[in-house]
C-alpha positions as CSV (number, residue, x, y, z in Angstrom):
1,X,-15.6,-19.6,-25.1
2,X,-19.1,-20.6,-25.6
3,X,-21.8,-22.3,-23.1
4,X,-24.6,-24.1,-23.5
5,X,-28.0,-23.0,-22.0
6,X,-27.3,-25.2,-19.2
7,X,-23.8,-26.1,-19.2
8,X,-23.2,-27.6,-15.5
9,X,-24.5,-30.2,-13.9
10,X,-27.0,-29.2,-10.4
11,X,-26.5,-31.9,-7.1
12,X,-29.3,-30.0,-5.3
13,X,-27.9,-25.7,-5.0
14,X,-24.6,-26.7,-5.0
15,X,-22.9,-26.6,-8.7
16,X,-19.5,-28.2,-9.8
17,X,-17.9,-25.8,-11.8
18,X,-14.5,-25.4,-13.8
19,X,-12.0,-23.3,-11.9
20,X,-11.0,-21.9,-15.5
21,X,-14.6,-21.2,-16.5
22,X,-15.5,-19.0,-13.3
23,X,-14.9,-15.1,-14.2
24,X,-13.6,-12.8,-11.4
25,X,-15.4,-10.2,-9.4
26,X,-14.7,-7.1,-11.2
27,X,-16.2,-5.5,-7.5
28,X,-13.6,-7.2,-5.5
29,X,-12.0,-4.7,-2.7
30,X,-9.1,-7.0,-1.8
31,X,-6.5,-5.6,-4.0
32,X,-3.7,-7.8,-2.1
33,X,-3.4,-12.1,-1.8
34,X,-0.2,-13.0,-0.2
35,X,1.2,-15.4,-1.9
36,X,2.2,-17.5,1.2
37,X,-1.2,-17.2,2.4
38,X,-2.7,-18.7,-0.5
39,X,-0.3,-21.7,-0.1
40,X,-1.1,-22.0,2.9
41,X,-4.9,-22.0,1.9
42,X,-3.8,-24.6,-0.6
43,X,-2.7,-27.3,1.1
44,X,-5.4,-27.4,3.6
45,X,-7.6,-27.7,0.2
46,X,-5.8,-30.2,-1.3
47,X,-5.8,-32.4,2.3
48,X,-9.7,-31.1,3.1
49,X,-11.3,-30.1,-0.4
50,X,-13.4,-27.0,-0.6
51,X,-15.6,-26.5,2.7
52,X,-17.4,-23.6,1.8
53,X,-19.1,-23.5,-1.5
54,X,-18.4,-20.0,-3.7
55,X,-21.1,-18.0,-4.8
56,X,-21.2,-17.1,-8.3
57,X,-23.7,-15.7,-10.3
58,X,-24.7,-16.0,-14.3
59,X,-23.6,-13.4,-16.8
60,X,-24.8,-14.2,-19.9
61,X,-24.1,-17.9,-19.3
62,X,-20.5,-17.6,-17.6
63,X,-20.4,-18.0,-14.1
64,X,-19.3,-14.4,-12.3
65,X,-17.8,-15.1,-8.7
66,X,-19.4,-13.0,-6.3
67,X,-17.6,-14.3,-3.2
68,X,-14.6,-16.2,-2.0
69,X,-11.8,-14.8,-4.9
70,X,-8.8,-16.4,-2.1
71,X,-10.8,-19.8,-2.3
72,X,-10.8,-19.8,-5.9
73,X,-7.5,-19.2,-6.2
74,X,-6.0,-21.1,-3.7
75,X,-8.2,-24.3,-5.2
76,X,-6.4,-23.3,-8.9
77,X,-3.1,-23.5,-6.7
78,X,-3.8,-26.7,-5.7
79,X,-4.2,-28.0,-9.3
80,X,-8.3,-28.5,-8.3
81,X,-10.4,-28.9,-11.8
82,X,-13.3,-27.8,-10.4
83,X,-14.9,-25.8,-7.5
84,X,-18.1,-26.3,-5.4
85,X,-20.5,-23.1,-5.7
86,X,-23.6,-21.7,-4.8
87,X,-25.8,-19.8,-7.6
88,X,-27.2,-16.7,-7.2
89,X,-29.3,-14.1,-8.9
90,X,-28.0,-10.5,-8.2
91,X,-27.5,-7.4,-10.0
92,X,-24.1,-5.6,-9.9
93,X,-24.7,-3.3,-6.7
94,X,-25.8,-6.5,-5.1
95,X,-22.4,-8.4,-5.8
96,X,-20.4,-5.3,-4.9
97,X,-22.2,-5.4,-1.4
98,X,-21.4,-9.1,-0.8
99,X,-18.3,-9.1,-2.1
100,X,-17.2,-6.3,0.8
101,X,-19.1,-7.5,3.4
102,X,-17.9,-10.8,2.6
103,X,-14.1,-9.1,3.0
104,X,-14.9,-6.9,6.0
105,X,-15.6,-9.7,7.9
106,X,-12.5,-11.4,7.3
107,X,-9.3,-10.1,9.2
108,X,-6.3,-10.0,6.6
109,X,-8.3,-7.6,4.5
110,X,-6.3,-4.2,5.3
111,X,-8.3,-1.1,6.3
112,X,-7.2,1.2,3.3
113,X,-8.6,-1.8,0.9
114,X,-12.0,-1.5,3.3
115,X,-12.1,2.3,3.1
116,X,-11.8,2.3,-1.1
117,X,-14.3,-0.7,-1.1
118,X,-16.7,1.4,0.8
119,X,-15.9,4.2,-1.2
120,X,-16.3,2.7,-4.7
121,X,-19.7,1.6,-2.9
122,X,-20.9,4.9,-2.1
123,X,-19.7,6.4,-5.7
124,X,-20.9,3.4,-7.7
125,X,-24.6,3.0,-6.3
126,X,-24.8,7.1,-5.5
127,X,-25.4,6.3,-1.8
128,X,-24.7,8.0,1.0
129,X,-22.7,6.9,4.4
130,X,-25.4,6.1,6.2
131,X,-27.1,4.2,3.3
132,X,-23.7,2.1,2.7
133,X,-23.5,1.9,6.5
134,X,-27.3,0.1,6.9
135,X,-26.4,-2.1,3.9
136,X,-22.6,-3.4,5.8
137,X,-24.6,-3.7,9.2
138,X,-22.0,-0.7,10.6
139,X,-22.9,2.7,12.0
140,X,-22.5,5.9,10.3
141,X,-19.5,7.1,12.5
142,X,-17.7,3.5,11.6
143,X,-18.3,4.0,7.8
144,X,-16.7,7.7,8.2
145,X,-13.9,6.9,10.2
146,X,-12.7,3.9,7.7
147,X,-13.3,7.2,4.8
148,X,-11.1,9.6,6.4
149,X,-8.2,6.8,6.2
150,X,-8.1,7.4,2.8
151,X,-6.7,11.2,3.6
152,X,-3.3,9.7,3.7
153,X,-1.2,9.8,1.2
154,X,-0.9,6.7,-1.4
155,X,2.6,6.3,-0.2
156,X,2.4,6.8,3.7
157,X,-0.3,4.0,3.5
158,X,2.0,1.7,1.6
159,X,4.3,2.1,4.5
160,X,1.8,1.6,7.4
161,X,0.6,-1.6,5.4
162,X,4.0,-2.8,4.6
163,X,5.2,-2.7,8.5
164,X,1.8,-4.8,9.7
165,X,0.2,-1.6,10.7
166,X,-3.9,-1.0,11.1
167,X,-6.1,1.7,11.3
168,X,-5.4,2.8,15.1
169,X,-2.0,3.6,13.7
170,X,-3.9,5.4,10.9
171,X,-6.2,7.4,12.7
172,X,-3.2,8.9,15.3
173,X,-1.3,9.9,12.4
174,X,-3.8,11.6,10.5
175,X,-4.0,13.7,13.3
176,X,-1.2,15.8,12.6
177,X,-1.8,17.7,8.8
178,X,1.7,19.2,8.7
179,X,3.1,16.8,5.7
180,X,6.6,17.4,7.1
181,X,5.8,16.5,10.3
182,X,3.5,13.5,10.1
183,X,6.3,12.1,7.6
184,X,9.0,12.0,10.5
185,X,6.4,10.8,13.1
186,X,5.5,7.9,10.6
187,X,9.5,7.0,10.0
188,X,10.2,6.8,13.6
189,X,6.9,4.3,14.1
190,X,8.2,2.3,10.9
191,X,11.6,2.0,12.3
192,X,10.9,1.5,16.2
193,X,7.7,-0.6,15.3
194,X,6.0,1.5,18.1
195,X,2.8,0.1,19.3
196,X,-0.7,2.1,18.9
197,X,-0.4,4.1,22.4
198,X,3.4,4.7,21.6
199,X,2.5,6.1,18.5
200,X,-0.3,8.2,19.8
201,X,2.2,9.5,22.5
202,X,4.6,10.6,20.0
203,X,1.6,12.1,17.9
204,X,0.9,14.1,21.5
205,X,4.4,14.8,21.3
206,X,4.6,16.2,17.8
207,X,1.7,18.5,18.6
208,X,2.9,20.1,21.5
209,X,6.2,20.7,20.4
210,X,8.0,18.4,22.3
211,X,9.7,15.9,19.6
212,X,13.5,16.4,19.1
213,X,13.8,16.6,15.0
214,X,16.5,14.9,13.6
215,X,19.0,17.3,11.6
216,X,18.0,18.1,8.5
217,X,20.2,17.1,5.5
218,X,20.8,20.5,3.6
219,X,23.6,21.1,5.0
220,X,25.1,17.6,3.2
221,X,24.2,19.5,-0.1
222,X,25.1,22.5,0.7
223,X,29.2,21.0,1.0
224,X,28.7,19.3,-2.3
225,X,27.7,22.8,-3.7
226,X,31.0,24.1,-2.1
227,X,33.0,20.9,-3.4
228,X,31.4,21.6,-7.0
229,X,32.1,25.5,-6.8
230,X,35.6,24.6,-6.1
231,X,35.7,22.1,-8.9
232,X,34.5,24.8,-11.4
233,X,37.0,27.4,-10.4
234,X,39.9,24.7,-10.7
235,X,38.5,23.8,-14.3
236,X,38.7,27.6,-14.9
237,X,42.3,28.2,-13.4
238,X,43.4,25.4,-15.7
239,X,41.9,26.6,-18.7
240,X,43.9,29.9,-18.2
241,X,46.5,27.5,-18.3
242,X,47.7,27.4,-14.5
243,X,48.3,24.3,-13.6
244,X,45.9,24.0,-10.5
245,X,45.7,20.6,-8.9
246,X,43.3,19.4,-5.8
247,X,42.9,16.0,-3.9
248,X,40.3,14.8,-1.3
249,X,40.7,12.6,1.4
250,X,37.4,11.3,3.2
251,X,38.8,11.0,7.1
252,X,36.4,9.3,9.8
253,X,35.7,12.6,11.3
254,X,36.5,15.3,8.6
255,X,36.9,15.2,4.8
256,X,40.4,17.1,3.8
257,X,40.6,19.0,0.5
258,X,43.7,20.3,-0.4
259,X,44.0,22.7,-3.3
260,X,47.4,23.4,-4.6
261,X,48.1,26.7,-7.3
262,X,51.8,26.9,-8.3
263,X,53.5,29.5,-6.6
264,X,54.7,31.2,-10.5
265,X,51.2,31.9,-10.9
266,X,50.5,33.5,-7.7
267,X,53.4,35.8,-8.2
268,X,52.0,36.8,-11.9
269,X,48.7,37.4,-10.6
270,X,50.4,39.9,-7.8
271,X,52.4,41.7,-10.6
């Protein structure tokens, strides 16, 4: 697509600009946009308009968003042509500051999305927590505390974030460092919903000892090994050409497995 030097028409700072022609934020933190938020979003643009311009900035004559990636999308939801925005000259670490400050300030953003932001920040610009923590207006200890979230396994965050869990929950799980362990404590918070305190009870718990472990499941494998071994030494019996025969009958309380070996064969084997 190509653009003229001065493509868009100016009413004072604010430009009118193509929803199509603005480029995302490739610094954007958020990684998630419910869907029924942005409807949401939507509608109150298509009954209110745009109230708060976005700021973009120019990349060699395409207009870059720097902030407000859920306006912009919701706006291109609600079939708008164009967008209200504010121009800006920054360089890249200065969009990639906005752009999280700009999320961190906003309370759907979850806090594994705030702790990558902020780490990208620090790796990106080679800064270190308390530079990153002067440019967010946070302290130190609130910049490391978001870090250490990130100690959690991919897939126990996924859970914490899928249940409308935050970073209290977080912090009392990362308390425990026995994978095993920290597993079962987050299962029984998923599936009770357990509030913060509840869940930093049971962490207590967990740590002193004191939390009844559910039965472990080997011994569900271990009598499929046994049905299996049986099965074998059938296949083997009937190879040999006895006629061994077996039939299983899944009761509420037991499972019954009845083996039957013709009684010719027995008396063979004997003489």
């Amino acid at each position: 697509m190509k653009f003229r030097k001065q493509p868009y028409h100016a009413g004072g700072e604010v430009w009118m600009i193509p929803t199509g022609d603005i480029r995302p934020n490739p610094y954007q933190p958020r990684q998630e946009f419910p869907l029924d938020k942005l409807v949401e979003l939507a509608q109150s643009i298509s009954e209110n308009g745009v109230l708060q311009p976005l700021t973009v900035t120019m990349e060699e004559g395409v207009p870059t968003l720097v902030a407000g990636e859920r306006r912009l999308r919701a706006a291109r939801i609600a079939g708008l042509r164009e967008v209200p925005c504010i121009p800006v000259q920054m360089d890249a670490g200065q969009r990639q500051v906005m752009a999280l400050v700009e999320n961190l300030q906003r309370e759907d953003m979850n806090c594994f999305e705030q702790a990558l932001g902020i780490r990208r920040l620090m790796e990106d610009g080679g800064l270190a927590q308390w530079e990153v923590a002067r440019q967010l207006g946070l302290s130190q200890s609130a910049v490391a505390n978001k870090l250490r979230l990130l100690r959690l396994p991919e897939e126990e965050r996924q859970q914490l974030i899928a249940a409308g869990m935050g970073e209290r929950h977080a912090r009392a799980l990362l308390r425990i460092e026995n994978e095993e362990q920290r597993r079962f404590v987050l299962q029984r918070v998923v599936e009770g919903r357990l509030t913060v305190a509840r869940t930093e009870r049971m962490v207590e718990d967990m740590l002193a000892g004191r939390v009844r472990r559910r039965p472990s499941k080997p011994l569900i494998r271990d009598v499929r090994v046994f049905f299996n071994t049986v099965n074998h030494a059938l296949d083997i019996m009937r190879r040999g050409g006895i006629d061994a025969q077996s039939q299983r009958r899944d009761g509420e309380d037991y499972i019954e497995y009845v083996v039957r070996i013709p009684r010719s064969a027995a008396t063979a084997d004997r003489a």
